[in-house]
C-alpha angles and dihedrals in degrees: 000000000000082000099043087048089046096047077047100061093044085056093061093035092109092057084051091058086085110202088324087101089072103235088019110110123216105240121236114280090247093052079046095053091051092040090057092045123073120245100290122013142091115302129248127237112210107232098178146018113193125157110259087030153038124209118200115164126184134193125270109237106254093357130087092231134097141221122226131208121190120191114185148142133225125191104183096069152046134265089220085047094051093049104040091055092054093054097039100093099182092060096046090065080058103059111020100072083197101075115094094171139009133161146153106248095177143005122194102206088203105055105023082230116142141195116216147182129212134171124189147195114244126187120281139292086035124092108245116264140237137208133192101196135162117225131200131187129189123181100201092195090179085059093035090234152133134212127189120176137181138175131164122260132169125249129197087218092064108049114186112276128214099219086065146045107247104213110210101187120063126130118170132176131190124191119170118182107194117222091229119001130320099270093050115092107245128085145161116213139186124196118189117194147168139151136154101245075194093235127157098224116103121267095259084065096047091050094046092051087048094048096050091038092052102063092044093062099038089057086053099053090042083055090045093060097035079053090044087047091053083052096236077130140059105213118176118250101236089175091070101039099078117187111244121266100238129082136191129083093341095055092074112085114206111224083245091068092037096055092048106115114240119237093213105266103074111134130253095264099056121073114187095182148007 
């Protein structure tokens, strides 16, 4: 579905180009809302219009949150180099001043898929937040694409603590198309988000804090990969490192073997850390 919504978008990217295009005319805000959404659905407001992005949110259906949705390029970096660092969770700790915590709890070798943790500062007054989520990540190399998805789950290894807001609802896709090949510098991306941080103040509140914060993280992650390009920093290549092809009993990795450190000629299969 990330891909379809993403194919989606490219197809109406003319119509996103705004009056740069000399005779072309920006549409209504109203034609642009229905362009953005599928048929079908909700429509998107656009909330911001920046250079390298554009920001739409739309109401959840009975709830006072909203979902998000950035579409954006970048042209200094890779498309290897943008993906790696977001699922690199040791050097996120690095660059985003925010995490408190963040650790894989689980890893599951047959599927890629990980469970993570992840607590975070949030503005004050608030307590910080935590989240348990799964993520999932696919490089579809026929298509020339990457997928990066996330939703929150429960685990028995990370009970609710009190010193933090547990958030419940978080869903998160990632899907980057690179203009040429993954190791090129060029690429479009559209994220898609949404979660319920739980807080009591009204929803106006809650969007304004999301679309400040948005822009913030996304130019330092665009900072982290242009770091991790210059080589300052070492960021695992989860492109090579494939999960293995059988499943059962052996597929689930225990936090003991996950934590052991590699010594540099583990094979593709195994990931010791993220």
């Amino acid at each position: 579905r990330s891909a379809q919504e993403m194919k989606h978008m490219e197809n109406i990217s003319s119509l996103l180009q705004g009056s740069s295009l000399g005779e072309y005319q920006r549409p209504d805000p109203k034609s642009e809302r229905e362009a953005v959404a599928a048929p079908g659905e909700q429509p998107w407001e656009m909330i911001m219009d920046k250079k390298h992005f554009k920001l739409w949110r739309r109401p959840i259906e009975g709830t006072h949150l909203y979902q998000y949705r950035v579409f954006g390029s970048y042209t200094d970096v890779t498309p290897r180099q943008f993906f790696n660092v977001q699922l690199d969770t040791e050097y996120r700790k690095k660059w985003d001043s925010l995490v408190i915590k963040l650790d894989v709890i689980e890893r599951d070798l047959a599927t890629g898929s990980e469970v993570i943790h992840w607590v975070t500062h949030f503005p004050y007054p608030m307590y910080s937040r935590d989240y348990v989520y799964v993520r999932r990540y696919s490089v579809d190399k026929e298509n020339n694409l990457m997928v990066l998805v996330s939703r929150a789950v429960e685990h028995p290894s990370v009970p609710e603590d009190p010193e933090y807001v547990r958030v419940r609802t978080y869903e998160s896709q990632m899907v980057i198309r690179p203009h040429k090949t993954f190791d090129e510098n060029g690429f479009d991306y559209l994220l898609t988000y949404s979660d319920n941080p739980q807080t009591v103040f009204p929803r106006y509140c809650v969007s304004w804090m999301v679309s400040s914060g948005m822009p913030d993280f996304l130019e330092k992650l665009h900072t982290a990969a242009l770091k991790a390009k210059k080589m300052e920093i070492e960021v695992r290549d989860y492109m090579s490192a494939k999960p293995i092809e059988s499943g059962g009993s052996e597929g689930k990795a225990s936090m003991a073997a996950a934590e052991h450190k590699s010594d540099g000629t583990c094979s593709p299969a195994q990931l010791e850390y993220a």
